[in-house]
C-alpha positions in Angstrom: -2.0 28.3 -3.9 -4.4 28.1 -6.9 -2.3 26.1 -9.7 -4.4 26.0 -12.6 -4.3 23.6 -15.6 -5.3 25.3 -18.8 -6.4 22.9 -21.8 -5.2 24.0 -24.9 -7.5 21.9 -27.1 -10.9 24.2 -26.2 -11.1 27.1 -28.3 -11.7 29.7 -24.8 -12.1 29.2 -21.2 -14.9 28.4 -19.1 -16.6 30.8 -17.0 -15.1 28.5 -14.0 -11.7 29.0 -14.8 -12.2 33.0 -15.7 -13.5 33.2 -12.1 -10.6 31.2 -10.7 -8.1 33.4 -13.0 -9.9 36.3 -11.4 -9.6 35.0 -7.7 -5.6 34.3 -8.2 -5.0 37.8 -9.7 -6.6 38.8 -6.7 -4.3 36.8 -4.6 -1.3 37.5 -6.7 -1.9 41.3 -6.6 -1.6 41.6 -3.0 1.5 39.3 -3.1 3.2 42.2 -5.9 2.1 45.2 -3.4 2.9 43.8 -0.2 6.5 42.7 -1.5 7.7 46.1 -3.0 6.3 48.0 -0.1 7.8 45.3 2.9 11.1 45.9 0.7 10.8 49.8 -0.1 11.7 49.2 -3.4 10.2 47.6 -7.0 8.0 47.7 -9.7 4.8 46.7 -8.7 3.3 48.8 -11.5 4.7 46.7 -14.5 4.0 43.4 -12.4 0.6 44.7 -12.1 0.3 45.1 -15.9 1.9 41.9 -17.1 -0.1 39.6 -14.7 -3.0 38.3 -15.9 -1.2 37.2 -19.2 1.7 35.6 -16.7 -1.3 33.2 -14.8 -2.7 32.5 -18.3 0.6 31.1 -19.8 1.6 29.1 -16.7 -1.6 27.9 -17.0 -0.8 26.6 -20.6 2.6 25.6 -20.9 4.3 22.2 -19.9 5.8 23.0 -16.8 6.4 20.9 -13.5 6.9 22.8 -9.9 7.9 20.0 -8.3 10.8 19.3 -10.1 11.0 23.3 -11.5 14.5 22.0 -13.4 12.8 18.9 -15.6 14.4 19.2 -19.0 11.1 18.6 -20.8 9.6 22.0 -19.5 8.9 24.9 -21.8 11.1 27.8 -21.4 9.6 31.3 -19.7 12.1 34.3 -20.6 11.7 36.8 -18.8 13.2 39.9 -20.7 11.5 42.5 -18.3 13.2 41.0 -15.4 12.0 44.3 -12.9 8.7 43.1 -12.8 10.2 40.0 -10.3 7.5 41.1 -8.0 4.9 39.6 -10.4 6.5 36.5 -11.8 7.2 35.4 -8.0 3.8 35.7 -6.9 2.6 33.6 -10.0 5.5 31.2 -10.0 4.4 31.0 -6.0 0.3 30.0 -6.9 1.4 27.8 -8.9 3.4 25.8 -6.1 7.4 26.4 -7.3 7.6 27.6 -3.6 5.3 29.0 -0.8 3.9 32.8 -0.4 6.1 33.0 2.8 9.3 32.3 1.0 8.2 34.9 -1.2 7.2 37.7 1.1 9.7 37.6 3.6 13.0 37.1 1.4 12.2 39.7 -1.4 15.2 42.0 -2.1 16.8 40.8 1.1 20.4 40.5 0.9 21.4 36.5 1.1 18.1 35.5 -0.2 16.7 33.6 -2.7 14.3 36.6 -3.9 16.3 39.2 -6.0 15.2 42.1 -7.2 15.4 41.2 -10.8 14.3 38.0 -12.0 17.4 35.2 -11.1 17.6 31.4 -11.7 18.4 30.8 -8.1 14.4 31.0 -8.3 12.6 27.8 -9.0 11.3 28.2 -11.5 13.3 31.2 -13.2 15.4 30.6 -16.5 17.4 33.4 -17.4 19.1 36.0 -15.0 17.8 38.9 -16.6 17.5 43.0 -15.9 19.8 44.4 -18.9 16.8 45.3 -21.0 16.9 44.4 -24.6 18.8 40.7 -24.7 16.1 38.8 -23.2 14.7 38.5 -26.8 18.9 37.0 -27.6 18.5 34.3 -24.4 14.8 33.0 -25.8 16.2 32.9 -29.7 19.0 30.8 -28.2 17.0 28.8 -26.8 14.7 27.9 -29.4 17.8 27.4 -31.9 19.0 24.8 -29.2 15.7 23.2 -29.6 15.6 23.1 -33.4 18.6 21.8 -33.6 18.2 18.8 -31.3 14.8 18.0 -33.0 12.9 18.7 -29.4 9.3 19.8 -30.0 9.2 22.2 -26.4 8.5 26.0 -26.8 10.3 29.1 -25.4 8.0 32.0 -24.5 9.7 35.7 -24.0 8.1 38.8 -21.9 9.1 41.8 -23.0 8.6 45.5 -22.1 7.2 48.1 -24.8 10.2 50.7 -23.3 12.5 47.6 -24.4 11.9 48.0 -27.8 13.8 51.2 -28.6 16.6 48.7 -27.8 18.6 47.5 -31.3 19.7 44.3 -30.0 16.1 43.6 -30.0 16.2 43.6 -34.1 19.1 41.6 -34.3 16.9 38.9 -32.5 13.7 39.2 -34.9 15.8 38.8 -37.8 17.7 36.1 -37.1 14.9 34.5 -35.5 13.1 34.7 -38.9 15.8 33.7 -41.0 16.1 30.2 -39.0 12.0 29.9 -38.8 11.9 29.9 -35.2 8.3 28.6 -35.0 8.5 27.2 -31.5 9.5 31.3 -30.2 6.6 33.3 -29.3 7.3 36.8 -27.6 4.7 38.5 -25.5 5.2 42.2 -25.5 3.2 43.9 -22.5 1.9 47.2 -24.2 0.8 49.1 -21.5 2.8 52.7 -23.3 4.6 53.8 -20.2 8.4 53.6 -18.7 10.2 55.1 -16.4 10.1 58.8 -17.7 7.0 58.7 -19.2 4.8 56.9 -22.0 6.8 55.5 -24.5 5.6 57.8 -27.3 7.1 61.1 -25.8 10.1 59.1 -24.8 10.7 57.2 -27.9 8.1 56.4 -30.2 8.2 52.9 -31.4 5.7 51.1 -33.4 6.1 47.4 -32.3 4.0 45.2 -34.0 5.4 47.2 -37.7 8.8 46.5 -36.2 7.9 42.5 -36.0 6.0 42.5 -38.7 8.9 44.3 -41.1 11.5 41.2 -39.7 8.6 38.5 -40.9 6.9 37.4 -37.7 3.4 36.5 -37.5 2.1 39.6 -35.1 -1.1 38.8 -33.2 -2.3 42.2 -31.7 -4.8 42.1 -28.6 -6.7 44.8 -27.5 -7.1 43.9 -23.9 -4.1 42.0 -22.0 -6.2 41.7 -19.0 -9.3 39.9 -20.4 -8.1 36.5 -19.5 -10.7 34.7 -22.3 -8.9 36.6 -25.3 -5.2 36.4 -23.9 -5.8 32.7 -23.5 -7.3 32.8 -27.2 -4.9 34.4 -28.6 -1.8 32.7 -27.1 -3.9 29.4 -27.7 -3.5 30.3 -31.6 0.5 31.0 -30.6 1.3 27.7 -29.1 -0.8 25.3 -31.5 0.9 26.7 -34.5 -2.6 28.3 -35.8 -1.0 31.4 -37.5 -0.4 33.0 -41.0 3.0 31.8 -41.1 3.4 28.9 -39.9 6.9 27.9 -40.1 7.6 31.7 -38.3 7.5 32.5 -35.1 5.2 34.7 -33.2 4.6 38.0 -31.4 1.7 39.0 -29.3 1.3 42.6 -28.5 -0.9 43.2 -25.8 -2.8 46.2 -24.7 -2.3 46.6 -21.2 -2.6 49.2 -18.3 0.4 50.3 -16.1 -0.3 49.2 -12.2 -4.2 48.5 -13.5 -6.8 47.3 -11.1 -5.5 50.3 -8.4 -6.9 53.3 -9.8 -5.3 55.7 -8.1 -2.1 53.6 -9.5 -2.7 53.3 -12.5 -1.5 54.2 -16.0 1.2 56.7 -13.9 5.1 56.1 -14.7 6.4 56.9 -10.7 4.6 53.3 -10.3 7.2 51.9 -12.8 9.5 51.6 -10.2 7.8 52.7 -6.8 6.2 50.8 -3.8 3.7 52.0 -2.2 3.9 53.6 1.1 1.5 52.3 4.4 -1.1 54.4 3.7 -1.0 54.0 0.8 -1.3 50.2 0.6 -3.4 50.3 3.2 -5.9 52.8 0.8 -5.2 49.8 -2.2 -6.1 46.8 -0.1 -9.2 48.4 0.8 -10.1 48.9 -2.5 -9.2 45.4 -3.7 -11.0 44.4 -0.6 -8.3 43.0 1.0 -6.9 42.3 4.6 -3.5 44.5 5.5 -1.5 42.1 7.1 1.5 44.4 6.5 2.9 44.4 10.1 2.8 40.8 10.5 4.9 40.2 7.4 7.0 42.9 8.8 7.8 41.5 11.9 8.5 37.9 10.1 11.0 40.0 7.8 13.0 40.5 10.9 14.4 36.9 11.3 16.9 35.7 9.6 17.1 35.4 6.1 15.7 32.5 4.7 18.5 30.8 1.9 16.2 27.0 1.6 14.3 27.9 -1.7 18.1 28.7 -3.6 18.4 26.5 -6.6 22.2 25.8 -7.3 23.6 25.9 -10.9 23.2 22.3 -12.6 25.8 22.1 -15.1 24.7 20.3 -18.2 27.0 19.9 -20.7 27.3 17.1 -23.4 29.7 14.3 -22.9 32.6 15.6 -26.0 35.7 13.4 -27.7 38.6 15.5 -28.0 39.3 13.7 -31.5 43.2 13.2 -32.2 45.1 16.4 -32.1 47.2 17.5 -35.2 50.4 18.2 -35.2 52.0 20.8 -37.1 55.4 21.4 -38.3 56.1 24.0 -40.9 54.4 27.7 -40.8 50.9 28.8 -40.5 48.3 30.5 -38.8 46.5 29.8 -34.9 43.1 30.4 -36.6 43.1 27.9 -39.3 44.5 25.4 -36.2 41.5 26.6 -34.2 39.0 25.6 -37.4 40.9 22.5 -38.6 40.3 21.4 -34.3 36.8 22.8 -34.2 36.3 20.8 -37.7 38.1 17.5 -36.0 35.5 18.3 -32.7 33.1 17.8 -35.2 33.6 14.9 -36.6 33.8 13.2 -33.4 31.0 14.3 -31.8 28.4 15.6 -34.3 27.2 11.7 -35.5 24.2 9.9 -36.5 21.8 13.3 -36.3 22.8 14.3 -32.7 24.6 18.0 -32.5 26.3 18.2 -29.4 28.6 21.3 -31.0 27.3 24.5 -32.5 29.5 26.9 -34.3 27.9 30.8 -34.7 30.2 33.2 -36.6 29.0 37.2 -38.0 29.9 37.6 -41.9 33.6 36.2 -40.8 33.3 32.4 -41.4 36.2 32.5 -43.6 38.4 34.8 -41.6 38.1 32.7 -38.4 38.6 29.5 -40.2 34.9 27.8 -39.9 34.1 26.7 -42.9 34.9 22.9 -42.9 32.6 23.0 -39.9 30.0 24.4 -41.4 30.3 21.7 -44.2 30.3 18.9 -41.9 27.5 19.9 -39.8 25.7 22.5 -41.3 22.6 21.9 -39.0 24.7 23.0 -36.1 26.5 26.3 -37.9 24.2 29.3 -37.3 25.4 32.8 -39.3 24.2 35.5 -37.0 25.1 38.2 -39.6 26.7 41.3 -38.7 25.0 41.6 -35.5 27.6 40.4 -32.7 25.5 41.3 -29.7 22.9 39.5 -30.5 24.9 36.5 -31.3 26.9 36.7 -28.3 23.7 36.1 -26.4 22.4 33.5 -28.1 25.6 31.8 -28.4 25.5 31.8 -24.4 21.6 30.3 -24.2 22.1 27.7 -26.6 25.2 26.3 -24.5 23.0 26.2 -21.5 21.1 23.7 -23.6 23.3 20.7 -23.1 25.6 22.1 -26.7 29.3 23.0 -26.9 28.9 26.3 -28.4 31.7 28.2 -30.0 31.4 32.0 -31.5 34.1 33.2 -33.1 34.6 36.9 -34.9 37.6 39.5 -34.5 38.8 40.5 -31.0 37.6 43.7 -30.7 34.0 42.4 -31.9 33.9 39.5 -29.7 35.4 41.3 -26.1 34.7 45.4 -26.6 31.6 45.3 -28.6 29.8 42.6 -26.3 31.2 43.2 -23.0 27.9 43.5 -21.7 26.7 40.7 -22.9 29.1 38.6 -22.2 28.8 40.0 -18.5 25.4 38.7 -18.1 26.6 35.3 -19.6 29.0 35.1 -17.5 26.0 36.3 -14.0 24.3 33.0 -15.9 26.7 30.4 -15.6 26.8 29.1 -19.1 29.5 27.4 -20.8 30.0 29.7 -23.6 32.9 29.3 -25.8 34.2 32.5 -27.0 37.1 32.3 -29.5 38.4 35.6 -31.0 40.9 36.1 -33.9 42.6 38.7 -35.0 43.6 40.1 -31.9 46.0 42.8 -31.3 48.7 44.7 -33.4 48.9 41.4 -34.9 46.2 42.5 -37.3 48.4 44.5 -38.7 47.3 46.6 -41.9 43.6 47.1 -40.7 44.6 49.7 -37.9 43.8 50.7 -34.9 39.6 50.6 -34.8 40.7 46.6 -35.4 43.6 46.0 -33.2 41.9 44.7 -29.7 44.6 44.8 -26.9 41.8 45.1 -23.9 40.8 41.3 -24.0 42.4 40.4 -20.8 41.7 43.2 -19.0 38.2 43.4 -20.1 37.9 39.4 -19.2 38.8 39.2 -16.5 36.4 41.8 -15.2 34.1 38.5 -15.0 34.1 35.7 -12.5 33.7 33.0 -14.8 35.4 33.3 -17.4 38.6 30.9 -18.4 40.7 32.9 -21.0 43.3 30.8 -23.1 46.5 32.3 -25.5 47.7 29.8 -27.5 51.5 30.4 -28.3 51.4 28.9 -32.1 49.5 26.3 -33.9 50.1 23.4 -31.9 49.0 24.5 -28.5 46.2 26.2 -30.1 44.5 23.0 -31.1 45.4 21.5 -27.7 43.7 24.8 -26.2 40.7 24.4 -28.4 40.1 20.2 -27.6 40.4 21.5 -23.8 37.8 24.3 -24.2 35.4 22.2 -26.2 35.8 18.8 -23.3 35.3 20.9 -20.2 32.2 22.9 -19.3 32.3 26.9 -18.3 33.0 30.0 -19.9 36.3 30.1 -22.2 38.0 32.9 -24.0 40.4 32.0 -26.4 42.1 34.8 -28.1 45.0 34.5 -31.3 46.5 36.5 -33.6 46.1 36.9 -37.5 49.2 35.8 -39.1 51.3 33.1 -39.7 54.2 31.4 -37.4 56.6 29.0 -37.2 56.1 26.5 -34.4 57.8 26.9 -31.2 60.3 24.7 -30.9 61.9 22.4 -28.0 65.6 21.9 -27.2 66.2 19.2 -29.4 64.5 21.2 -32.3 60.8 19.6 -32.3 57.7 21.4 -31.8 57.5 22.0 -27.8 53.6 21.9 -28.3 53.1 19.0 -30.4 53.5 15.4 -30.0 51.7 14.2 -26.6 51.7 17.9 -25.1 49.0 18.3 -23.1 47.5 21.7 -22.3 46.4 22.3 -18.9 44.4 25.1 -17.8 46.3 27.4 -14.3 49.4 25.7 -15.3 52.3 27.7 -17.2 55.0 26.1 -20.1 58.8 26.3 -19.4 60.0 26.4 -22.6 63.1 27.3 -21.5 65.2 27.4 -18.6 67.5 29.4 -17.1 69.8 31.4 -14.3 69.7 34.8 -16.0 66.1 35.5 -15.3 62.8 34.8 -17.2 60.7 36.3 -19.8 57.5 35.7 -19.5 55.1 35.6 -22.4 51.7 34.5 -24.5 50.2 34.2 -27.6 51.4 35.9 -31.4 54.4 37.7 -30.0 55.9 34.3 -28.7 58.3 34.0 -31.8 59.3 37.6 -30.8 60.7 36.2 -27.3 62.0 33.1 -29.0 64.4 35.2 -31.2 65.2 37.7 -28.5 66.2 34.6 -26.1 68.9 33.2 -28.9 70.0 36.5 -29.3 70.7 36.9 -25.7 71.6 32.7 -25.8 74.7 33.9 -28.5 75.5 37.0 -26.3 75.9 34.1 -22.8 73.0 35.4 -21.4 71.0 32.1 -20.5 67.5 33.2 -20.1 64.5 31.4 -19.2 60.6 31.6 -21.4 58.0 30.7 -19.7 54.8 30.7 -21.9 51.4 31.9 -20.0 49.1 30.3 -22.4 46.5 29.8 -18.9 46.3 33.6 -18.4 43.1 32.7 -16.5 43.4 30.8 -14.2 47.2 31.7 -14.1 50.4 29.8 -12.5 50.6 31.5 -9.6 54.0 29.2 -8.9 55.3 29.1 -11.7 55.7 33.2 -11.4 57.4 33.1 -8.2 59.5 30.6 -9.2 60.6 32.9 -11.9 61.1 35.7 -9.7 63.3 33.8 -7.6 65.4 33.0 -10.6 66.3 36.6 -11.4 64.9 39.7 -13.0 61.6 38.9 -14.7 60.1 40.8 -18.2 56.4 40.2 -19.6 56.3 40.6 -23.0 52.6 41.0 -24.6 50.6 42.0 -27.5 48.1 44.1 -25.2 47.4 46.9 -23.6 50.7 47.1 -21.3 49.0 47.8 -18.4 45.7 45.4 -18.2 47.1 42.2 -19.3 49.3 39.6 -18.3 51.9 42.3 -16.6 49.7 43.4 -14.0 48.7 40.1 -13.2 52.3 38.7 -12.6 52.9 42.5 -10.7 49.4 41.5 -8.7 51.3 38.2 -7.6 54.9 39.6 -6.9 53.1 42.2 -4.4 50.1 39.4 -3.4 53.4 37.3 -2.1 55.7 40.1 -1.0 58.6 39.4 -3.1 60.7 41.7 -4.3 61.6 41.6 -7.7 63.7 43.6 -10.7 60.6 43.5 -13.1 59.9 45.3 -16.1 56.7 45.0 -18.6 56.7 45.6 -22.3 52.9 45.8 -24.1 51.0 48.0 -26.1 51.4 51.3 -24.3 49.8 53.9 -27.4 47.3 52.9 -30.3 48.9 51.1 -33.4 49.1 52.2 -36.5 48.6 50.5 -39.7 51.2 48.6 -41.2 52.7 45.2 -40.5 52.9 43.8 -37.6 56.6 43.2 -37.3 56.8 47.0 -37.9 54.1 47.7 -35.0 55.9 45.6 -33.2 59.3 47.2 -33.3 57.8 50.7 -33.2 57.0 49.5 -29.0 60.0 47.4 -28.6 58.3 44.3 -28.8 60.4 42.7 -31.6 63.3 40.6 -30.3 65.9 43.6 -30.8 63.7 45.6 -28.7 62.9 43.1 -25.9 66.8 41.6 -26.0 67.6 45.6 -25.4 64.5 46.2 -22.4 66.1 42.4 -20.8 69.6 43.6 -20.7 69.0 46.9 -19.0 67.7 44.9 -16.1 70.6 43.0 -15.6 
């Protein structure tokens, strides 16, 4: 291991530390070949490409391998996260861990050496491999950093291939708007992807794409002459550009695979290793020994699992403020901004933001606006470019910020599911609250009526996802989300409600209620049987269980607000009561009925069970007629719950 300590305060580098730059890519170079070919598989071509620039940077930034998790390090993206085999051999000279642990764990399954770039590397950041929202992670990042008045810097690889991507313009606008100085983006232009060069497969031009969004472009002719990368990301760092309160992109001229010539500038070496021959005809020529068999036959023990990194949660220390009560009729999104509002106020004091609010156009629709009014340092408007904010959102609140984003269900669950995905493979504590979901939206038809958020969320691991019955548990729901770290989903409907209401004729949810994630509400009981329910069609089930109350049919309602985790006891208490119904404003067959049908099989009961959902596209109209056109008005549940008895 070579570690090398660049010093940004000389104008170029001395001929010592070219030669030593020159003697680790030599060292680093053998580490990207003999990895993909020990493993069969890789991309030793775009490792090989992006290298010298990689031992330049870690050579510049603040970093610390000894303790590769030290919250005063610059941030390294990595958006093209195939070229692993490169950033591990550099993140290895530079001590994060030893060639060994490298060489004998890549793409092994257990180890701590994936395929594509992971953070269970030291030294690592981002999970990364979906091309085009590495760009999203490094703009969240640096917007965390803005806003809590730090002074580190986040640096993003990226592909040329990647920027056909349009995620990837989301990003450079938004990260112009907010004059995100401290962001500089490396793009590694060597023209060539996996089907060919980038200008027969889609021809971009890159820096004119940058430079069009208002960055300061620095273009290099040669992003393997060590002197001018160094140069040029010297005048990056320090803030010596055109603009600069903007932040920066370096496009690089590089060569595909280059300093094997037989290798290079070919597109099979994308994503090829090479075979023993021909490693053994590229050692020779790099003058290097082949020690493939030995690593080989160390490959063969166990696999190694000592250089794993574990997720550190950091997460700000939040007040849940004093919940509001409410008694007459309104809506679960103003709750959720008149909470978000009351978050604010107790926990964005004296300068410190330790909540960030990010909406798309929508800020009055999902209720933000007093938020943004009180701490308008802390509310980012992304524009109309959810995937890109959904990916920021998720970086900044791995930044030690509560971070909320809130838009309409179908923009915050179907149009980001991928994004959310990879925020979900990351571990952050992402706080995703959606309005407007269902048939509840009513007029605005179909394209706007999501019913696939549960079934879409809980396609993910970490997710939490919340459905607030009315106004009252909706700001209990929202206090919960913002105190605990992890991903949340909370999802409401558009219109207005009365509350729900106790025996005695108060508001069930309000007073000293406390919401409590995995555990369901009996807000009835009852011999008959039990409905089981959630979110904006809860008044529906209300009406139907007087109805069936007047008609001596005592029935129980048990609201699900916790759809994940779920009350796994409290459903087979209910189906040990009697005949069970789920009544839901989604998709009948992906949401909270084939979870309780999961757990009545899971236990082996045997139940009379019926669902009623969405089961055909709305139309558009209001939602109590939506409703009654699928039986999901009291009339028509009251009618489904007395056919099963």
């Amino acid at each position: 291991m070579m570690a090398l300590e660049l010093n940004l305060q000389n104008k170029e580098l001395t001929s010592d530390e070219i030669a030593q730059l020159a003697e680790m890519r030599k060292v680093c170079a053998r580490r990207i070949l003999l990895s993909t070919s020990l493993a069969s598989s890789g991309h030793p071509g775009g490792s090989l490409s992006t290298l010298d620039m990689l031992l330049v940077t870690y050579g510049c930034i603040k970093h610390n391998p000894a303790d590769s998790q030290w919250q005063g390090r610059d941030r390294v993206v990595m958006s093209i996260g195939h070229v692993s085999p490169g950033v591990y051999s550099v993140l290895a000279e530079n001590g994060y861990f030893s060639e060994a642990d490298f060489l004998t764990g890549f793409r092994r399954a257990g180890s701590g050496f994936p395929g594509h770039v992971e953070r269970i590397v030291p030294g690592v950041e981002w999970d990364t491999g979906n091309l085009g929202q590495g760009l999203s992670t490094a703009v969240g990042m640096a917007q965390a950093f803005k806003m809590k008045g730090s002074d580190q810097k986040v640096i993003c690889y990226m592909g040329d291939g990647e920027q056909q991507k349009g995620q990837i313009a989301e990003a450079m606008r938004y990260a112009n708007k907010y004059n995100l100085n401290n962001l500089i983006v490396i793009v590694d232009r060597n023209h060539i992807q996996i089907c060919g060069s980038t200008e027969d497969v889609m021809d971009i031009d890159v820096a004119g794409l940058f430079e069009v969004s208002g960055w300061n472009v620095l273009k290099l002719d040669d992003g393997h002459d060590t002197n001018k990368f160094f140069q040029t990301f010297r005048k990056a760092y320090l803030g010596k550009v055109a603009k600069t309160d903007k932040p920066t992109m370096i496009e690089a001229q590089t060569m595909m695979a280059k300093g094997v010539s037989f290798m290079e500038n070919l597109c099979k070496y994308h994503g090829s290793p090479l075979n023993q021959d021909q490693l053994a005809a590229a050692f020779k020529e790099l003058g290097l020994e082949n020690d493939f068999d030995k690593w080989a036959e160390l490959r063969k023990a166990p696999v190694a699992t000592n250089t794993k990194l574990k997720n550190i949660v950091r997460y700000p220390a939040i007040s849940a403020g004093e919940p509001i009560n409410y008694d007459g009729k309104t809506d679960c999104r103003s709750a959720y901004g008149n909470a978000l509002h009351s978050l604010a106020v107790a926990n964005n004091v004296g300068g410190v933001m330790k909540i960030a609010g990010i909406s798309c156009d929508l800020e009055g629709s999902v209720k933000m606006g007093d938020f943004h009014k009180h701490s308008p340092g802390a509310y980012f408007e992304a524009g109309i470019q959810e995937h890109h904010a959904a990916s920021m959102g998720a970086a900044i609140s791995r930044e030690e910020v509560a971070c909320f984003f809130s838009t309409f269900g179908v923009f915050a669950v179907s149009e980001v599911y991928n994004q959310n995905r990879i925020s979900d493979i990351n571990e952050t504590n992402f706080k995703v609250v959606a309005t407007h979901c269902g048939l509840d939206v009513g007029e605005d038809g179909p394209t706007h009526q999501g019913i696939d958020y549960i079934g879409l969320m809980r396609n993910y691991f970490r997710f939490n996802v919340y459905l607030p019955a009315d106004p009252n548990q909706t700001d209990r729901v929202i206090r919960t989300a913002a105190v605990n770290p992890g991903n949340v989903f909370v999802g409401m409907g558009r219109s207005k409600m009365a509350m729900i209401l106790a025996d005695d004729g108060t508001p069930f949810f309000g007073g000293n209620y406390q919401f409590t994630p995995g555990q369901g509400d009996w807000v009835r009981r009852g011999k008959a049987g039990t409905i089981i329910t959630y979110g904006a069609v809860t008044p529906n089930v209300m009406e139907a269980w007087q109805k069936l109350k007047d008609e001596g049919v005592e029935v129980g309602v048990l609201v699900m607000a916790s759809v994940v985790p779920v009350d796994k006891a409290a459903i087979v208490e209910a189906v040990k009561t009697g005949p069970v119904l789920t009544v839901e404003d989604h998709h009948v067959d992906t949401g909270l009925g084939a979870i309780v049908a999961t757990i009545i099989a899971d236990n082996g009961l045997t139940a009379t069970f019926k669902r009623l959902g969405v089961t055909r596209y709305g139309a558009s109209g209001k939602p109590a007629d939506l409703y009654a056109a699928q039986n999901l008005d009291g009339a028509g549940i009251v009618k489904t719950f007395k056919e099963m008895l």
